[in-house]
Each structure stands twice: as C-alpha cells, then as structure tokens.
C-alpha positions as CSV (number, residue, x, y, z in Angstrom):
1,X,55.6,5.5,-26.8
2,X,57.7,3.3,-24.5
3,X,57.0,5.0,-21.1
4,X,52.7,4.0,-22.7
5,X,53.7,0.9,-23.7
6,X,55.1,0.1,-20.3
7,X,52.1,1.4,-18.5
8,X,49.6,-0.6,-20.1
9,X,51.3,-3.9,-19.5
10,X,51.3,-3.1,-16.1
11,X,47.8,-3.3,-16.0
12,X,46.4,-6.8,-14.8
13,X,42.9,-7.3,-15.2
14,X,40.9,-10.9,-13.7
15,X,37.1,-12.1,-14.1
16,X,35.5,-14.9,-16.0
17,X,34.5,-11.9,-18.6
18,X,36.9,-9.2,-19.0
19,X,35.3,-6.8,-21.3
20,X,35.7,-3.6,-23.4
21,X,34.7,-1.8,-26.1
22,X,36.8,-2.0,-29.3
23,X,36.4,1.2,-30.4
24,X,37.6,0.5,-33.6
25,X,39.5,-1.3,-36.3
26,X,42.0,-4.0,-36.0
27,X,44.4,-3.0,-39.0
28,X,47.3,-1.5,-40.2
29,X,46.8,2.3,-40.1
30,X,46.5,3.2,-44.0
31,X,44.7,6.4,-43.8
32,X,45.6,9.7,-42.6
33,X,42.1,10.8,-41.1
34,X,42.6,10.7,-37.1
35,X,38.8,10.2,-36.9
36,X,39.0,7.2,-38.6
37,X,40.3,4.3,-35.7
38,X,42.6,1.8,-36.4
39,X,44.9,-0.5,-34.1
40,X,47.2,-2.3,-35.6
41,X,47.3,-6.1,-35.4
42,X,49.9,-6.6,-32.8
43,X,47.5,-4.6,-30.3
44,X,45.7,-7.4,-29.9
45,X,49.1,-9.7,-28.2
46,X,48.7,-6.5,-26.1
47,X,45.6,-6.6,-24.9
48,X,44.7,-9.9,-24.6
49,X,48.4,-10.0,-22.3
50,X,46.3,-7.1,-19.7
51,X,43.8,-10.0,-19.1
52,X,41.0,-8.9,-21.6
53,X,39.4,-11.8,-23.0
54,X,35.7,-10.2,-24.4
55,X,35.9,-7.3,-27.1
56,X,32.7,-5.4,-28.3
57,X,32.6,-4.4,-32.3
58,X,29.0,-3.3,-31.7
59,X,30.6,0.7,-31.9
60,X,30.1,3.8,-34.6
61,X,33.9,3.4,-35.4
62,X,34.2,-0.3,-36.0
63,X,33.5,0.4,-39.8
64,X,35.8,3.1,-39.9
65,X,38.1,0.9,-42.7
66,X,34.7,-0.8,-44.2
67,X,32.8,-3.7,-44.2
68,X,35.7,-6.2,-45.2
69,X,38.2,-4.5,-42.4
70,X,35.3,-5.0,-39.9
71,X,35.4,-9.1,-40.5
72,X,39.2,-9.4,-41.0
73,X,39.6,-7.7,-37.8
74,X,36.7,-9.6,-35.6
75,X,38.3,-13.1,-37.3
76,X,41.7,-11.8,-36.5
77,X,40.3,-11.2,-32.7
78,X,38.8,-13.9,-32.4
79,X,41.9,-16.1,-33.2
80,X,43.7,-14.9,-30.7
81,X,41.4,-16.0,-28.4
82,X,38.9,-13.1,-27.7
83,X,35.0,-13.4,-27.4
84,X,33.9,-10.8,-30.2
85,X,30.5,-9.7,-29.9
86,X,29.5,-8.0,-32.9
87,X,26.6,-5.2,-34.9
88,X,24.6,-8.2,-35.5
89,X,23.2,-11.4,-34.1
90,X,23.2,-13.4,-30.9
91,X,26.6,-12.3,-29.2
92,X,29.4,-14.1,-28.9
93,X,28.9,-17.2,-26.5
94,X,31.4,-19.1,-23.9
95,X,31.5,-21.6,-21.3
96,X,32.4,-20.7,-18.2
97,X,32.1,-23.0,-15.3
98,X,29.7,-25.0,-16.8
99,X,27.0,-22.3,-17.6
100,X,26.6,-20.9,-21.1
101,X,27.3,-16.7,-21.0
102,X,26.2,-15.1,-23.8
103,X,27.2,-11.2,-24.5
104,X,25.2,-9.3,-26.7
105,X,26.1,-5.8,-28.5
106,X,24.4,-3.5,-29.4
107,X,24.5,0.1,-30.9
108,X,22.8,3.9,-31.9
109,X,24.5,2.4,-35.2
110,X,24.1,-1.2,-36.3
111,X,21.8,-3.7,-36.8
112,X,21.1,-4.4,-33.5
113,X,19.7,-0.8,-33.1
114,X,19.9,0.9,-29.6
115,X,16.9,2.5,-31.3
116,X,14.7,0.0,-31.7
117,X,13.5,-1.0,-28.7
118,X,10.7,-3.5,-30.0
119,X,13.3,-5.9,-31.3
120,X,15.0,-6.0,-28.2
121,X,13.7,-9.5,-27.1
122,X,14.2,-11.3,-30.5
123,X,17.8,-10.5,-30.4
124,X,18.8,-11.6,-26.7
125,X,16.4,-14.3,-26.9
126,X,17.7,-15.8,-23.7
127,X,17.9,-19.4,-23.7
128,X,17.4,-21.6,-20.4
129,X,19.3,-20.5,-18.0
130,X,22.0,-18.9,-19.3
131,X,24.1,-15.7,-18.3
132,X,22.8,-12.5,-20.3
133,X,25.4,-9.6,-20.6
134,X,24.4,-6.8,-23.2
135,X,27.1,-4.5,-24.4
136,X,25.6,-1.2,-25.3
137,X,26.9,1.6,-27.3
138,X,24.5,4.6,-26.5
139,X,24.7,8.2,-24.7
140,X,25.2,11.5,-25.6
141,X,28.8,13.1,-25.9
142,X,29.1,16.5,-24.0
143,X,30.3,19.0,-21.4
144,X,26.5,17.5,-19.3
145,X,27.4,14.0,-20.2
146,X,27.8,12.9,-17.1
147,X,24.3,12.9,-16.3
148,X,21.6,10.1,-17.2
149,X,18.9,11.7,-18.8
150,X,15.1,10.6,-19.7
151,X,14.9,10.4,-23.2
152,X,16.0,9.9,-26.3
153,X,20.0,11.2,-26.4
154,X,21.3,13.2,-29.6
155,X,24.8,14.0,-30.2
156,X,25.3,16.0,-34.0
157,X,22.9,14.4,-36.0
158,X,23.2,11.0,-34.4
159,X,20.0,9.5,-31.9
160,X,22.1,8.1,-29.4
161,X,18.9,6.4,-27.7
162,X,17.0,6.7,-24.2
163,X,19.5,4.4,-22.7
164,X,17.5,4.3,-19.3
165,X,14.2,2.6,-21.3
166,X,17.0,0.6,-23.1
167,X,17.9,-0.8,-20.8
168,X,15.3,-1.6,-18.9
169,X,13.7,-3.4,-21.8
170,X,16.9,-5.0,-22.0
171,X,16.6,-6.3,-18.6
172,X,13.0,-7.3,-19.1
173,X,14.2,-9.3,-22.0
174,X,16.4,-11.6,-20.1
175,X,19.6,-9.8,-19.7
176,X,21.5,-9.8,-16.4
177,X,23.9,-7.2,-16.7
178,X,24.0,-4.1,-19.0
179,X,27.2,-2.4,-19.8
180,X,27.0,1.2,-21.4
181,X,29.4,2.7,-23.3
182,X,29.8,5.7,-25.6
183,X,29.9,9.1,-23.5
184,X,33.5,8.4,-22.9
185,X,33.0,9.2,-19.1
186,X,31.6,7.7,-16.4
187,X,28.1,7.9,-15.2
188,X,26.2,6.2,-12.6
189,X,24.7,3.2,-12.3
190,X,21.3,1.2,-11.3
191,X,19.9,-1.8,-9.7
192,X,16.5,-2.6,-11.7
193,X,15.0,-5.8,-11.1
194,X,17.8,-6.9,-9.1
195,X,20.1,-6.6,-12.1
196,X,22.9,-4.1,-12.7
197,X,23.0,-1.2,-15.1
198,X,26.2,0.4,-15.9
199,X,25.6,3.5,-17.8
200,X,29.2,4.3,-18.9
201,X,32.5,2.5,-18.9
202,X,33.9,5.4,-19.6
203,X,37.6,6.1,-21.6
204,X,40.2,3.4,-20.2
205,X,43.1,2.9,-23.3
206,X,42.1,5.7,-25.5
207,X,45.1,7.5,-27.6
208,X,41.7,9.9,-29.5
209,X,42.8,12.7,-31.5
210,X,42.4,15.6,-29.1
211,X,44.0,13.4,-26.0
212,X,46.6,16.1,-25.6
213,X,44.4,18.6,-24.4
214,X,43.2,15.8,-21.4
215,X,46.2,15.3,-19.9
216,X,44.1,13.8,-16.8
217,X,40.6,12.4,-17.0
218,X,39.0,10.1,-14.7
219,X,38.8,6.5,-15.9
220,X,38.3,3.3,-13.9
221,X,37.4,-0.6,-14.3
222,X,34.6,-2.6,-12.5
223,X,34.6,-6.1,-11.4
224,X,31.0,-7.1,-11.0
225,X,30.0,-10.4,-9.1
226,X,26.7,-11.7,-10.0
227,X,24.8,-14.6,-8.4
228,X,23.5,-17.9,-9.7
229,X,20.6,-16.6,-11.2
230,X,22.4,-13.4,-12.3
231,X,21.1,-11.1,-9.7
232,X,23.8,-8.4,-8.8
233,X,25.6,-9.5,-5.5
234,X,28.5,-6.5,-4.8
235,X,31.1,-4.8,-7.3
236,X,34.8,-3.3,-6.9
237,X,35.4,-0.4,-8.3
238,X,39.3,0.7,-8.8
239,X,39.8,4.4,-10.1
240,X,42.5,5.2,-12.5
241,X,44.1,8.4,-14.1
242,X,43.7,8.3,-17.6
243,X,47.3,10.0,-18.6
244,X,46.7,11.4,-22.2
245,X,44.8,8.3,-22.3
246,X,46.8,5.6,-20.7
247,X,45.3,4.6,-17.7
248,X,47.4,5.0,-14.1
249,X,46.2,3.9,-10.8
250,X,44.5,6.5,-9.0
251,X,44.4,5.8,-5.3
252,X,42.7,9.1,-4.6
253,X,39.6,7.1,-5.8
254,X,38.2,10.1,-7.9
255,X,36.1,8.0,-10.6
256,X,34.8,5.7,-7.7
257,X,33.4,9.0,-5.9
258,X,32.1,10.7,-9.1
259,X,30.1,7.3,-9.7
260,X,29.0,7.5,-6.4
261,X,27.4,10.8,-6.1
262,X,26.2,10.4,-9.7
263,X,24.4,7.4,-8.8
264,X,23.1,8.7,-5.6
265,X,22.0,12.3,-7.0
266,X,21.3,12.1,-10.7
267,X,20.2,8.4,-10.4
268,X,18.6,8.3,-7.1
269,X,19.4,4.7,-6.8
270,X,18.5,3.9,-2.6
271,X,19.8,0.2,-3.2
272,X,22.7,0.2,-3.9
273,X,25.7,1.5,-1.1
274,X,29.3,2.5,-1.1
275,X,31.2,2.1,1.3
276,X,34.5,4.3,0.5
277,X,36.8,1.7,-0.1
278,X,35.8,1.2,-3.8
279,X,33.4,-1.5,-3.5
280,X,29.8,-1.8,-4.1
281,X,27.0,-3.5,-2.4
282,X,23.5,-4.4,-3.0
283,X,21.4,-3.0,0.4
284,X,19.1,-5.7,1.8
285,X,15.3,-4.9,2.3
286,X,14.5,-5.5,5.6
C-alpha cells in the first residue's frame, strides 16, 4: 500500500482542465462486493494533490452505493474544490481565463443517455462562445476493444452506444472536445470538424478486482491544447505502465505508439501526425 501510495503522489498533472473519470463512489467501503466501487473520502486530498481538478460521475459504477451515496459523494467532491460533472444536466461550469468552459457527461447508463442521440443538442445547449468538453462513458469491454467500431457497441446485456455517430452529433451540437471513456484501454482518436475525439482514456488509477492478473497494462495521459474557437491545435501524449493499476512512467512510449497505429489503421485519420516524441499535431491542408 505504501510503495502505491508513494507512486501516485509522484504523479503531477497541469492544464486548465485536468480530467478523469470517477469510476465510482466517494465513501467509506461498507460492502463486501469488489464489483461494487467505493473510494473512501480521503481519496479525494489525494487526487486533487496529483493536479486533478475536473471529475466525471457520468459512469455505470457511480450508483454503486445508491442514489443518496451518489450526491454525498459529488457534494463532498465538489467541496474540495473539484468540477463534478454529473448523469444529468448541463455539466459542471468554470471560469478559466475569462471564458466560460462547460464539461458535459454523459453515459450508456444515465440520464444523459449515450443512447439517445436525438437529445444530444438540448443537453449541451452551447451557449455564446463558450468552451464545450463532453465526457463520455461508452465502448464495448473486450479482448477487440481496442478497435473503434461502426455501430452500436454491446457488452453483456448493456448497449454501450455507436460512440463514433456519438460523437459526431456531439460535435455537431457545439462541443469542442470529446473525451471517451469505458473500454478501459486506449483507442485511437479523430479530428472531425476540426475538433478532437478521444475514444478511450483508458485505465490510469485503477486498483479493479482482477488487477492482479495485469501486472502491466498500457495507460497514459493527454494534454490537449485547443485554440480560441476550440479547434484542436496539437496534443502531448505521455505513456505510462499501469503496475497492477498504479500508473508508472513508461519512457518506452508504448501507449503513445498503440494510439498511433490505432488511429492511423483502425481510424484512418490522414490529419492528424505523430511525430515519435509523444506529441500530436493537426496536419495543415495545403
């Protein structure tokens, strides 16, 4: 537990909007069901102390404790200074050098439905010119996972979403930046309408039941700049080793490379380039 602890505040993480998925319950563990995530409270000194400063409830395991746990935990959050987007509503909203950012969840699960793509507009409704970021809990969860597919994704009896027309409707809604999550692995990502796509975050702090037959996984962290009207500009991309779930720097880049090639091959994305050296950058038309 100490040798984790000590590798997680290590980590230093910087942006205007430092994100992740909650996946979970902020509470003290009361029942014995692995399946059922919960953090305690002091987790969230911890992570706020790694630079994290947005947290996404919009997940199938934020009601793991019920409906009651769910609001203690996003008022208990947000106290301690995080931006808590949750399964409902218009996103949690900040200020950040002068421009309202808004970031939206969504999920296969909650109210704001993954599913339904036709109520996708009414709940970004973008306003002026604000900054659009839409958190998105979709995917499938397999051994193929990796790969994007066209149409809807299942995983058990769960519709997990076409995450590609998601997306894209999200985009066409107003958003400027879409952040999947949900296969626990990375995939690639896209440049539609100027605007970035990222299919899967991926695992980063995940102790799951089952971590102990992962001893390694890939895992990694994006820093995404975006322009003044939110059009993608370039990303960096640093790889880490997630260690039964706690993440160590990887300087053999392997998540960086596996995003690559799925981008380039399953993706087919042409305008987007990387360079090796873990950044990202939008390709000019000539």
């Amino acid at each position: 537990m100490r040798d984790h602890l000590d590798a997680i505040r290590r980590l230093t993480l910087r942006g205007d909007v430092v994100f992740a998925n909650f996946e979970g319950v902020l509470a003290e563990p009361a029942d014995p069901d692995p399946w059922r995530f919960c953090v305690p409270f002091g987790a969230a000194a911890l992570l706020r102390g790694m630079g994290l400063n947005t947290l996404n409830l919009a997940n199938n395991h934020s009601l793991d404790m019920g409906y009651d746990a769910y609001v203690r935990g996003a008022l208990a959050l947000a106290e301690v200074g995080f931006w808590v987007p949750g399964r409902a509503g218009g996103g949690a909203v900040a200020e950040i050098k002068g421009r309202r950012v808004r970031v939206v969840g969504f999920s296969f699960d909650a109210v704001n439905n993954v599913n339904d793509l036709d109520a996708i507009p009414s709940i970004i409704g973008k306003r002026g010119d604000e900054i659009v970021i839409v958190s998105a809990h979709m995917g499938g969860e397999n051994r193929y996972g990796y790969l994007v597919p066209r149409g809807v994704e299942h995983f058990g009896h769960e519709r997990r979403g076409d995450v590609v027309q998601f997306s894209r409707r999200a985009v066409d809604a107003g958003a400027d930046l879409v952040l999947g999550h949900g296969p626990h692995i990375p995939r690639g990502i896209e440049l539609y309408k100027g605007k970035l796509i990222v299919y899967s975050l991926g695992n980063f702090v995940f102790d799951y039941p089952g971590v102990a037959f992962h001893p390694h996984a890939p895992g990694y962290s994006i820093s995404i700049i975006l322009g003044e009207h939110g059009d993608f500009v370039s990303a960096q991309i640093d790889s880490y080793d997630l260690c039964y779930g706690i993440p160590e720097p990887d300087g053999s880049r392997k998540a960086y490379r596996m995003i690559r090639n799925l981008t380039l091959s399953n993706l087919q994305e042409r305008s987007l380039a990387f360079p090796g050296d873990g950044t990202v950058e939008r390709i000019s038309k000539r």
